[in-house]
N, C-alpha and C positions, 0 to 999 in steps of 0.2 A: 781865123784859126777855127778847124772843124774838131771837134772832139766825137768820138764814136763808142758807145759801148752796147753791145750785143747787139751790133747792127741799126742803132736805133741814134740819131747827131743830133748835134748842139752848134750852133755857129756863135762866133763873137769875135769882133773885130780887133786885131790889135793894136790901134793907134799910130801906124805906118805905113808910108807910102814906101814905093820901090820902081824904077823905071824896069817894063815888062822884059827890055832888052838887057835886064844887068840881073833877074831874076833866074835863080838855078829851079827848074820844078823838083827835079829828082830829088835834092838835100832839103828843099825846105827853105833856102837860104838866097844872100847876094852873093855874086863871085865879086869878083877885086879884092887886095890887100889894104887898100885906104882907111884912114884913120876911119872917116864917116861909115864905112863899110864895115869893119871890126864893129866897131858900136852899133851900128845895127842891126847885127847880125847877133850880139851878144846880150841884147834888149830881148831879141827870141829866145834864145836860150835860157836867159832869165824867164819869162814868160813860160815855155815850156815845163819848166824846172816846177812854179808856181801849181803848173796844172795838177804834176805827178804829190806835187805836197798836200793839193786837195784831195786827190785819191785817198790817200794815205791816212789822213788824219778823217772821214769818210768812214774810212775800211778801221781805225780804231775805236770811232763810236759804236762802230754796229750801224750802220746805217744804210737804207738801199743805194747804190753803187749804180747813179742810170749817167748818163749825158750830162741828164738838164740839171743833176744836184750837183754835178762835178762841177759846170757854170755859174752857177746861184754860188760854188762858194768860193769859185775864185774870184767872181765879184763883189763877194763879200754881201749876198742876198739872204736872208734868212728865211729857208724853205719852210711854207705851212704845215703843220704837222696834223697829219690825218689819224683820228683816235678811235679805234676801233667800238668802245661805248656810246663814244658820242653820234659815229654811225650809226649803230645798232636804235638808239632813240630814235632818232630823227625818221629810220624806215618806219617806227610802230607807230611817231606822231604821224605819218602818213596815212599808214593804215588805218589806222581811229578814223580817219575822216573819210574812210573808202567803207566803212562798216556797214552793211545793207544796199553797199551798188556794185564793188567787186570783192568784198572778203566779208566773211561771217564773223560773229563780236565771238565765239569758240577760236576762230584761227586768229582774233589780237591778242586771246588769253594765250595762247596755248605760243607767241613770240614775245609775251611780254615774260610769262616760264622761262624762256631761254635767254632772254635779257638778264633774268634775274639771277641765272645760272652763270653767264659769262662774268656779269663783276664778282659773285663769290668765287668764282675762280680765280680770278685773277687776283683778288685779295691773298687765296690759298698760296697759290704758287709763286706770284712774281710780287707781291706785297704792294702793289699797287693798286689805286681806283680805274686807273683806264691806262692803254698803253699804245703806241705807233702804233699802225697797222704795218708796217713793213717790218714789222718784227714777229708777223703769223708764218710759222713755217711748220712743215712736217712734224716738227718737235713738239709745237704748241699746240697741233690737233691730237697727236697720240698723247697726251699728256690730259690734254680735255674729255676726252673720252675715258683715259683711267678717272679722272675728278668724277665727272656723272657716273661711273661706273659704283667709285668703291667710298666716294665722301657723301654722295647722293642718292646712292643705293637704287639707284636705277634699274630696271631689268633691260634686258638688249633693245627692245623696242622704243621702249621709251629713251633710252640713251641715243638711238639712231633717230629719232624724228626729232630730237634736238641739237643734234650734228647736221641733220638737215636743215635746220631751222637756222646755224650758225654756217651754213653752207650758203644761204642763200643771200646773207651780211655781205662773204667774202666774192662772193660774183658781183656783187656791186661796186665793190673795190676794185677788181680786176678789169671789171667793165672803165671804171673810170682811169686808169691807169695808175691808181695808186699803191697795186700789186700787182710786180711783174710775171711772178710764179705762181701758180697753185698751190697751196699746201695740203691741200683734202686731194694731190693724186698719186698719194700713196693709199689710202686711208680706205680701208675694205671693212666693209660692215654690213649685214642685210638684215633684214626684218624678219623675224621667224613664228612661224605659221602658228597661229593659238586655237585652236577648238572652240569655238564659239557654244556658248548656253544656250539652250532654247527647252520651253516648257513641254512638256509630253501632253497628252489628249487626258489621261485623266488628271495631271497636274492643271491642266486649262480646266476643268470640269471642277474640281476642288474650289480653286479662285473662284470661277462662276458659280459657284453655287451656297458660299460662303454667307452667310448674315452678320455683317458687321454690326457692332455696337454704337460706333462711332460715325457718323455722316463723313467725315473726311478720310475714312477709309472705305467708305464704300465710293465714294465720289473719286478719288486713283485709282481703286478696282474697274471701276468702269471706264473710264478713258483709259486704261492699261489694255481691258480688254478689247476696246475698239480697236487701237495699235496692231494685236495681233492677229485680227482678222481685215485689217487693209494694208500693215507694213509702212505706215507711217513712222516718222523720228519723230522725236521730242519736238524741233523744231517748228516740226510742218503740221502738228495737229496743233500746236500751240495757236498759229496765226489761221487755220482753218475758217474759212468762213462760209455763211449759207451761198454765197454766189459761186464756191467751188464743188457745190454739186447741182448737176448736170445729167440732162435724159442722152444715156449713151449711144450707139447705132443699135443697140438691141432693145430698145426703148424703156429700159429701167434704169435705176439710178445708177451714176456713176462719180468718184473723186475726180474732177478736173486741178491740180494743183502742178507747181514748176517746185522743185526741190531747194531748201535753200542753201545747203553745204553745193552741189554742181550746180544750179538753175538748169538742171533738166527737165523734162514735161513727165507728169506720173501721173496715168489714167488707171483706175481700177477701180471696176465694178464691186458693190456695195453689197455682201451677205447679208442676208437676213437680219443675224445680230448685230451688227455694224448699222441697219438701217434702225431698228429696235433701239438703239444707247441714241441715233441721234433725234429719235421721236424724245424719250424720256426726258431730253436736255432742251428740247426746244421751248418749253416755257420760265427755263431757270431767269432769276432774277438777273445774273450776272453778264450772261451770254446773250440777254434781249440787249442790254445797255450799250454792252461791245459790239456786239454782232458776228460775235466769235462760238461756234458752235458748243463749247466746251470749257468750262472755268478751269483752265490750267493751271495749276503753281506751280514754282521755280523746279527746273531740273533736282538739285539739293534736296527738296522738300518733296517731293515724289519717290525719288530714291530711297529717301529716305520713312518713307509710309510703306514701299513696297516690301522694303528688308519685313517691317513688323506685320505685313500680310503673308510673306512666306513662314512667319514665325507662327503668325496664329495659326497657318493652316496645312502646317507640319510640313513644308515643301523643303528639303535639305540643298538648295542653292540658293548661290548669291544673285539675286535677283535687281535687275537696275532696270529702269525705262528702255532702253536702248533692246531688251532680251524682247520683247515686243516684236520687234523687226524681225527679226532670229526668228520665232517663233512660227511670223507669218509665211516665213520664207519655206517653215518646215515641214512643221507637224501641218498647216491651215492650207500652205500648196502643194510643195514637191512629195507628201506624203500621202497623198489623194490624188497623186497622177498629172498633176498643172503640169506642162513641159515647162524648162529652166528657161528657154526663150523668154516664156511669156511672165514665169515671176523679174526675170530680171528689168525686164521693161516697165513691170507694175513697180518694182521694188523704187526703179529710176536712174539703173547702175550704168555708168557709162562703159562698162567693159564687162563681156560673160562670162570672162575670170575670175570676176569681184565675188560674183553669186554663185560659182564653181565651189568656194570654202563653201558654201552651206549644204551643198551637195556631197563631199567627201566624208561628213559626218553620222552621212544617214543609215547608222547598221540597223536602225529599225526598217527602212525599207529594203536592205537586203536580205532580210529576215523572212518580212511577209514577203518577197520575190522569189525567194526558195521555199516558202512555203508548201506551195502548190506539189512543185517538183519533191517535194520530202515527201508526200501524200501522196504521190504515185508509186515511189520506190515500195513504200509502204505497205499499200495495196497487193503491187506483184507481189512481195513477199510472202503475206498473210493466203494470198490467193493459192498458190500454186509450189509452197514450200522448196522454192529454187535457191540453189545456190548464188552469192553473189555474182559469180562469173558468168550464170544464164541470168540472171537479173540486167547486166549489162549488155548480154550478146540480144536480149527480147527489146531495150529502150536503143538501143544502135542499130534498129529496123534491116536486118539480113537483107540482101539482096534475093528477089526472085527467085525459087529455085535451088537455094541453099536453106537446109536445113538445119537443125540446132546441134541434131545427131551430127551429120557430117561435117559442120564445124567443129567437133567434138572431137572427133578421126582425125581430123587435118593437126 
């Protein structure tokens, strides 16, 4: 007996024989009227009867509706039940142990967040600890997305990189065949463009030039400002070490380091100040013993010394480690004429998109770019008390032979 649903069979035998020559194919059945033939034939139909009763009681659990559950229950098998939680752990205990050779310990927090998101949810709305997975449908992702939305107070981004993050659960499911549909292909949501912080030249001048009272405020001023003159992350100046600087093809120093969010390669030459913070730190007690160029503390505790260095030094932004990057991308390259090529490859970005957002913010450089051209219009004016309209027929260089007069006529 074949069972079929959405293309996809099940075979299982029914415990009879039939001679080939007394087999009808078209009904399914024996021909003859014989007692042994009736009963035969009525053992299928019973059996048949069987299958459509599994369906049925199937289709009143709620339950997925494939081939092989329709088999499993008319052989009375009790299908394993695949629990969406219990998935969800099992990838992040995976991940824990991938932590430093294909994932960053940032990208288990940031699934162990969405773990932690998925069982309040599901507490919220279905009053359960964990539930099937074949009960994730279209329903239960627009429904997840209002929970992060309006119980978790999410803003869009952060509600999408955790629909992401529960998107990547449900491929696993579907990979394994324990979800026949998608339920994320209805589900449209995109990431919306934020304006990235970055310090201005006299806000960098402020911070640099600052006297702290405190040694562990001057010790994150300083590694903050090395950040924004090389475009290091938090990460990557954290683990820095003396063997990642290196005499470059222009034979001064340069950063040799691979990025640890992509393990891309990020080579960039070393400023002046950059070289200066790493002379000052080279005999610290802490950095000789590690062999770490720079005694970093926790992300947390940087952040949080930075807030009270904006505060002391009247900087009206929310300032985090991370505005370091920003900054070097900014004010320290594309603001002094680096082409975007070349910060992106310093930066370590794998797409010239990425470094594009740091570009679309820069009205300071289209400021000083119209500068120039303001101070010409300028000049003709004061020069030669022209009207606007000879002001633009004099910078729209006439042709040969026409004059200002006979454009004037015409």
């Amino acid at each position: 007996m074949r069972i079929t649903v959405d293309g996809k069979r099940a075979e299982v035998t029914t415990g009879r024989e039939c001679l080939p020559s007394k087999w009808n194919s078209s009904s399914g059945r024996a021909n003859g009227t014989k007692e042994d033939v009736r009963t035969f034939n009525a053992y299928l139909d019973d059996l048949q009867k069987k299958v459509y009763e599994a369906h049925r009681q199937l289709s009143e659990a709620d339950m997925q509706i494939t081939a092989e559950s329709i088999k499993n229950k008319l052989l009375g098998r009790s299908e394993k039940r695949r629990m969406i939680v219990e998935i969800f752990k099992g990838h992040n205990e995976m991940m824990a142990n991938l932590v430093g050779k294909d994932y960053s310990k940032g990208t288990l927090t940031c699934f162990q967040t969405s773990l932690k998101h998925t069982i309040d949810f599901l507490k919220w709305k279905y009053k359960v600890t964990d539930l099937d997975v074949r009960q994730i449908n279209s329903e239960f992702i627009a429904n997840y997305d209002f929970f992060l939305r309006s119980e978790r107070n999410c803003k869009n981004n952060s509600a999408v990189k955790n629909m992401k993050n529960f998107g990547k659960i449900v491929r696993i499911c579907i990979s394994n065949g324990w979800i026949n549909v998608d339920p994320f292909t209805h589900y449209k949501s995109a990431m919306k463009r934020v304006d990235r912080v970055f310090l201005t030249t006299n806000e960098l001048q402020l911070i640099a030039g600052k006297q702290f009272v405190t040694k562990r405020l001057s010790q994150v001023r300083d590694i903050f400002m090395f950040c924004c003159f090389t475009g290091l992350a938090f990460a990557d100046v954290k683990k820095l070490q003396r063997n990642n600087l290196v005499v470059g093809v222009d034979g001064d120093q340069w950063i040799e380091i691979k990025r640890q969010k992509t393990n891309t390669p990020s080579n960039i030459p070393l400023l002046p100040t950059a070289l200066e913070l790493i002379e000052n730190y080279s005999s610290h007690p802490q950095s000789a013993t590690t062999g770490k160029i720079f005694p970093v503390l926790s992300n947390q505790k940087m952040n949080a010394y930075l807030a009270e260095i904006a505060d002391v030094c009247g900087i009206d932004k929310k300032i985090t480690f991370h505005i370091a990057r920003h900054t070097f991308a900014t004010t320290v390259t594309l603001l002094n004429g680096v082409p975007i090529e070349t910060v992106s490859k310093m930066l370590g970005h794998t797409n010239l998109r990425i470094t594009q957002h740091y570009a679309k913010i820069l009205d300071i450089k289209v400021a000083a770019d119209m500068a120039p051209l303001r101070a010409k219009f300028q000049q003709k004016a004061c020069c030669s008390n022209a009207s606007m309209l000879e002001i633009v027929e004099i910078e729209s260089n006439p042709l040969p032979g026409r004059t200002l007069q006979k454009n004037r006529k015409r």
